[in-house]
PyMOL CGO cylinders between C-alpha atoms (Angstrom):
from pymol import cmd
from pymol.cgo import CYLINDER

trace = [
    CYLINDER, 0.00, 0.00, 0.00, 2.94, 2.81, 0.51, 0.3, 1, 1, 1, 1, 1, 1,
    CYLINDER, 2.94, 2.81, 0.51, 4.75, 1.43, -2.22, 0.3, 1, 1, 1, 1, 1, 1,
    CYLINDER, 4.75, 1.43, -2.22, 1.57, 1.85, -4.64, 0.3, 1, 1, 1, 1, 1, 1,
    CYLINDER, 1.57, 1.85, -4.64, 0.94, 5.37, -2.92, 0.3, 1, 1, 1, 1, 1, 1,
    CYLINDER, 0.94, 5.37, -2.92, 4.15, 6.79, -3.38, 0.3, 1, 1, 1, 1, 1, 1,
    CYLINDER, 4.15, 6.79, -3.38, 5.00, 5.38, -7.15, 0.3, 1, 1, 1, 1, 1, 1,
    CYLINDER, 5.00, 5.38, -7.15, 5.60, 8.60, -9.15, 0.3, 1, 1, 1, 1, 1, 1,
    CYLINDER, 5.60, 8.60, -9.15, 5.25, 10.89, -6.87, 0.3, 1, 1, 1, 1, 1, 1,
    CYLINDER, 5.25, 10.89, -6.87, 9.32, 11.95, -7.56, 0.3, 1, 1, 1, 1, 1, 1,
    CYLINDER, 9.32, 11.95, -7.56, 9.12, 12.44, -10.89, 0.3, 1, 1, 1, 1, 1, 1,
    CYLINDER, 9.12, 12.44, -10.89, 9.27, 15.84, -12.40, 0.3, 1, 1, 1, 1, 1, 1,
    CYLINDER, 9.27, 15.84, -12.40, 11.71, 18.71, -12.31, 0.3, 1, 1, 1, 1, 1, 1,
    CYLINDER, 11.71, 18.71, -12.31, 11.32, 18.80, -8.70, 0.3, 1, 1, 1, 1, 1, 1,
    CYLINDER, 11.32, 18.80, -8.70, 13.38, 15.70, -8.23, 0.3, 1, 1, 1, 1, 1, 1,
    CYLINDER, 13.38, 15.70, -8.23, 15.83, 15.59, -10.90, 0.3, 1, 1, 1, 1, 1, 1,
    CYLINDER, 15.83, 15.59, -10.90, 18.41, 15.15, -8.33, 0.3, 1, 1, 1, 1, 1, 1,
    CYLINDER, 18.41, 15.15, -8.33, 16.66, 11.47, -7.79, 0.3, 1, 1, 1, 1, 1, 1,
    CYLINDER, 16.66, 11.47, -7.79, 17.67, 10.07, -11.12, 0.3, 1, 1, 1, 1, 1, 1,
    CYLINDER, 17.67, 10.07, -11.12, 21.01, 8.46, -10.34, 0.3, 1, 1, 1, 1, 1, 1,
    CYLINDER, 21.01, 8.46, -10.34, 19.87, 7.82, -6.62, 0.3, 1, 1, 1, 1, 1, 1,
    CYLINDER, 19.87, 7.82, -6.62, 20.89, 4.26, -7.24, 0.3, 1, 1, 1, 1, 1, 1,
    CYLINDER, 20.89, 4.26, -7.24, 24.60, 4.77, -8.38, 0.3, 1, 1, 1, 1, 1, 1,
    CYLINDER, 24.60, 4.77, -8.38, 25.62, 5.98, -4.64, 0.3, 1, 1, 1, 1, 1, 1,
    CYLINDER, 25.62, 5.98, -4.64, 23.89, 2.84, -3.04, 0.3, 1, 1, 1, 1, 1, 1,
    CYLINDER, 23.89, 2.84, -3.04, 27.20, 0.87, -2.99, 0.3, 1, 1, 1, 1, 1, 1,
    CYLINDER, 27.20, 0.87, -2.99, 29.26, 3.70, -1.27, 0.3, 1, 1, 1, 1, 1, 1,
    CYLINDER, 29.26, 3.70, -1.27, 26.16, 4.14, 1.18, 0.3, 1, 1, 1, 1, 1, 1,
    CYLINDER, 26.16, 4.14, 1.18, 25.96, 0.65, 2.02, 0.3, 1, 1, 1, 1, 1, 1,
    CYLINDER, 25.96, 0.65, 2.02, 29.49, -0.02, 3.09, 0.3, 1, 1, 1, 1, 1, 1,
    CYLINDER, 29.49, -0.02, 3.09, 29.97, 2.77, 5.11, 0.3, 1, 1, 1, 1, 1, 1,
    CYLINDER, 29.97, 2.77, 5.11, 26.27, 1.54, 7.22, 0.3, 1, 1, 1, 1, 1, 1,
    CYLINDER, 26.27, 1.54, 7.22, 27.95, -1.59, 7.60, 0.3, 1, 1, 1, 1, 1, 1,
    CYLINDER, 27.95, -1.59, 7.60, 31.14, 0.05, 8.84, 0.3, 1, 1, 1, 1, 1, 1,
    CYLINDER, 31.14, 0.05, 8.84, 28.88, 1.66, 11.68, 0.3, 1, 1, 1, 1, 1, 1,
    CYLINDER, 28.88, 1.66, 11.68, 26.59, -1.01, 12.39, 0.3, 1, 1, 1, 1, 1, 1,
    CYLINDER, 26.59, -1.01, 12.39, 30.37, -2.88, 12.87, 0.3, 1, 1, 1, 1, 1, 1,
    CYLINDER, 30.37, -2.88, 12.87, 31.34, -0.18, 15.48, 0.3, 1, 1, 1, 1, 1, 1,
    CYLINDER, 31.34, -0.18, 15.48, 28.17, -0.53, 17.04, 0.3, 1, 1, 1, 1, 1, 1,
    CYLINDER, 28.17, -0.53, 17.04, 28.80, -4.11, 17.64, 0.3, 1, 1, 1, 1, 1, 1,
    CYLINDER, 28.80, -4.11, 17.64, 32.27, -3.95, 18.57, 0.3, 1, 1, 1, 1, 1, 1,
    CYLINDER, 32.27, -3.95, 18.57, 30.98, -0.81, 21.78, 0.3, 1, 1, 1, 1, 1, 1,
    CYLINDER, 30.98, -0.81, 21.78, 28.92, -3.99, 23.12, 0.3, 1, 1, 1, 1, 1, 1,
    CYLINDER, 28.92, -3.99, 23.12, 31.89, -5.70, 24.32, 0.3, 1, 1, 1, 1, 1, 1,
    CYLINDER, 31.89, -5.70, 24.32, 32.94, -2.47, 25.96, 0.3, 1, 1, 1, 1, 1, 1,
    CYLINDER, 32.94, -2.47, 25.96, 32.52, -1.31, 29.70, 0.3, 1, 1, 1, 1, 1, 1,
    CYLINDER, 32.52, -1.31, 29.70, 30.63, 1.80, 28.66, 0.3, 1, 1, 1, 1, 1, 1,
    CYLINDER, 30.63, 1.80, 28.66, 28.58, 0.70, 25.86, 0.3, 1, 1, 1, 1, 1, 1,
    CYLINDER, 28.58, 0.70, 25.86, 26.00, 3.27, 25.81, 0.3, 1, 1, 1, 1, 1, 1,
    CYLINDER, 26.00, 3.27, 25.81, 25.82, 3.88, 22.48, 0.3, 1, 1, 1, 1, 1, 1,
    CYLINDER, 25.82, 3.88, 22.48, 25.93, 0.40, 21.03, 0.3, 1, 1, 1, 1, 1, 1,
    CYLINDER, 25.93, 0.40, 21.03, 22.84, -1.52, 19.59, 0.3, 1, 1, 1, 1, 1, 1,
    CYLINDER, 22.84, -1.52, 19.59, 23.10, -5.02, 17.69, 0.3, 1, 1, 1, 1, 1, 1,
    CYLINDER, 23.10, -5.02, 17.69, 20.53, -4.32, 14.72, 0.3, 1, 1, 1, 1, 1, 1,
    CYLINDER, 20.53, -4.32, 14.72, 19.21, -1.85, 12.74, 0.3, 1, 1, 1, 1, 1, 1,
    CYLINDER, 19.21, -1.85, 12.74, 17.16, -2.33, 9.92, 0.3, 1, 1, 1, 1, 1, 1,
    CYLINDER, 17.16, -2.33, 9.92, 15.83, 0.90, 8.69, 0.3, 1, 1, 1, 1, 1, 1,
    CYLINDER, 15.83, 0.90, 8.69, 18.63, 1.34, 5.97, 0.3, 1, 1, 1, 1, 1, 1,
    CYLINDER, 18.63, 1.34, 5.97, 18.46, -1.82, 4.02, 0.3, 1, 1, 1, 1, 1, 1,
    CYLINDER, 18.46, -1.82, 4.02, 14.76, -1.15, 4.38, 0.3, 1, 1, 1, 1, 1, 1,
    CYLINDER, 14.76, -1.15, 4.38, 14.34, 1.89, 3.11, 0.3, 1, 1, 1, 1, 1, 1,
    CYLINDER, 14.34, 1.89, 3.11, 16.63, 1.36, 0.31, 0.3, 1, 1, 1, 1, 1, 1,
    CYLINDER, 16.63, 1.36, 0.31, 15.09, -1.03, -0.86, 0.3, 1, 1, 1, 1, 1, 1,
    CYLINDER, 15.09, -1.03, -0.86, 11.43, 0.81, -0.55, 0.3, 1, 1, 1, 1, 1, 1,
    CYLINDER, 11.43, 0.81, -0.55, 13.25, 4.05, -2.49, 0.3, 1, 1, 1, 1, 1, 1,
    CYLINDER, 13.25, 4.05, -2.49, 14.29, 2.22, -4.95, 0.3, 1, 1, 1, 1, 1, 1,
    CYLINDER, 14.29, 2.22, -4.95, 11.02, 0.47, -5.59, 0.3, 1, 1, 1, 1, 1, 1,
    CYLINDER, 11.02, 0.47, -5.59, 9.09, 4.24, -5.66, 0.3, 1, 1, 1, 1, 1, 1,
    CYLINDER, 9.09, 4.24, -5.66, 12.03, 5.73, -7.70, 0.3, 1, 1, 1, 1, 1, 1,
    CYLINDER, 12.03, 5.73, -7.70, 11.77, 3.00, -10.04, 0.3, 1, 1, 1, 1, 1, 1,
    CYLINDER, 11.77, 3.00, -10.04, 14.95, 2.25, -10.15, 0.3, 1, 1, 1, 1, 1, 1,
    CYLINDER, 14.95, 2.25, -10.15, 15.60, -1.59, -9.08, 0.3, 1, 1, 1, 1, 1, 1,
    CYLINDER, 15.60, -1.59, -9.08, 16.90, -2.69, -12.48, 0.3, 1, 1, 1, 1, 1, 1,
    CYLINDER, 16.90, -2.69, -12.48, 19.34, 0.17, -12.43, 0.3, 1, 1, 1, 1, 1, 1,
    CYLINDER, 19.34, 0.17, -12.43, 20.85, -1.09, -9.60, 0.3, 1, 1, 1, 1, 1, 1,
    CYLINDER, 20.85, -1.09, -9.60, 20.94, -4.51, -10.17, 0.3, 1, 1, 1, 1, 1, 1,
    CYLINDER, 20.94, -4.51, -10.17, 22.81, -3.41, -13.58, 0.3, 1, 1, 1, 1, 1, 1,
    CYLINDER, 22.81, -3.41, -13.58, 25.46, -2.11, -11.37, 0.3, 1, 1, 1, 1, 1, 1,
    CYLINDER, 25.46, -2.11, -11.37, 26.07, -5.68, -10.52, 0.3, 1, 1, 1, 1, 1, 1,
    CYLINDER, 26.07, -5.68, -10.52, 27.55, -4.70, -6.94, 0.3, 1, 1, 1, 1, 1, 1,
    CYLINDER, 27.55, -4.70, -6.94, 26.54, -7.62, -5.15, 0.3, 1, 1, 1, 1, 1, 1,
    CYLINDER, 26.54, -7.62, -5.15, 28.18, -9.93, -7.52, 0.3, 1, 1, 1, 1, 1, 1,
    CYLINDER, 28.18, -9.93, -7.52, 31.50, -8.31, -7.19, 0.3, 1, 1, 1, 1, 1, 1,
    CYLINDER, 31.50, -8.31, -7.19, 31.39, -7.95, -3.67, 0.3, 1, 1, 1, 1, 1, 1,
    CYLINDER, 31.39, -7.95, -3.67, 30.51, -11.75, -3.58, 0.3, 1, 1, 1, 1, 1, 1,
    CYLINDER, 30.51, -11.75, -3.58, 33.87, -11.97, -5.56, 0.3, 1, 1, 1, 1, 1, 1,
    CYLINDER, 33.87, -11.97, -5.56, 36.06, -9.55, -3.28, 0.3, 1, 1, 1, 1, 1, 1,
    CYLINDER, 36.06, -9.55, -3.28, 34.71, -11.42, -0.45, 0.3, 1, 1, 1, 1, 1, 1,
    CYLINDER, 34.71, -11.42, -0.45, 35.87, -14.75, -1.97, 0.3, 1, 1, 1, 1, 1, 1,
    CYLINDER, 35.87, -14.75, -1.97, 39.09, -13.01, -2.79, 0.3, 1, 1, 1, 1, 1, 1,
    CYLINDER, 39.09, -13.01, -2.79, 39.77, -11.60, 0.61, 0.3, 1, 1, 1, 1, 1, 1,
    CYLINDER, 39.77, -11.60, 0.61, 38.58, -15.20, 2.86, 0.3, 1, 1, 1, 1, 1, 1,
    CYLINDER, 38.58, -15.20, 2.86, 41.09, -17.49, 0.58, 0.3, 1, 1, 1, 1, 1, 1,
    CYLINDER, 41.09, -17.49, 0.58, 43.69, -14.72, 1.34, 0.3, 1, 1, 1, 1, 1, 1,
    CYLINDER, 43.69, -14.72, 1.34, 43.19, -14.15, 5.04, 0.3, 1, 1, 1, 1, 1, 1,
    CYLINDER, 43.19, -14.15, 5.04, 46.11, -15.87, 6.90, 0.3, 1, 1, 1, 1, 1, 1,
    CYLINDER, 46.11, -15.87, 6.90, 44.21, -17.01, 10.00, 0.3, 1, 1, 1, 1, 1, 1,
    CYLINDER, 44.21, -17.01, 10.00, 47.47, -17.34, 12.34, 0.3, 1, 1, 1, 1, 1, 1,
    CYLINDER, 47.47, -17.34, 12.34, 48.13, -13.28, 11.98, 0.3, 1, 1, 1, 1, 1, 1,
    CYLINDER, 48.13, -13.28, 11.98, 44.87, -12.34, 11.76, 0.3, 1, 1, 1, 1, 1, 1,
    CYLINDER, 44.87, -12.34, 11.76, 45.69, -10.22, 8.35, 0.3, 1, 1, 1, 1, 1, 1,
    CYLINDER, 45.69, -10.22, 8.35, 45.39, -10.72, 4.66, 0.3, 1, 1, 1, 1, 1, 1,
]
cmd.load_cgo(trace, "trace")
């Protein structure tokens, strides 16, 4: 239902600055990992205040902008996951698990 009531409601010359909203997913998502990372590590701390162990607003409302903008196949055509899949291969055959370091 707020997918349906939202479709096209950013289009026009309003929100021109939507069109490529998909090509800075990538760069978004790795730096909400990097915090939801930090986040877990402050748990283990004495004065964890500020740590939490999920959030899942972002993922979320990626994917629901992406679904009102339109712009799912645009961002699959990136093919990020893929080559993160890849580096992530890459990096676990090359991590050396007696230093700790790739």
């Amino acid at each position: 239902m707020l997918v349906d009531n939202f479709v096209g409601a950013f289009e026009g010359e309003n929100f021109g600055h939507l069109k490529l909203f998909y090509v800075i997913i990538p760069a978004l998502t790795l730096n909400y990992i990097e915090h939801i990372q930090r986040a877990k590590e402050k748990l283990f701390k004495r004065n964890n205040k500020d740590a939490f162990i999920s959030d899942d607003g972002f993922p979320l409302g990626v994917a629901y902008l992406l679904k009102i903008l339109g712009q799912e196949k645009l961002f699959n055509g990136l093919n990020w996951f893929k080559s993160m899949q890849k580096k992530l291969e890459k990096d676990a055959k090359n991590f050396d698990i007696r230093s700790g370091k790739t």
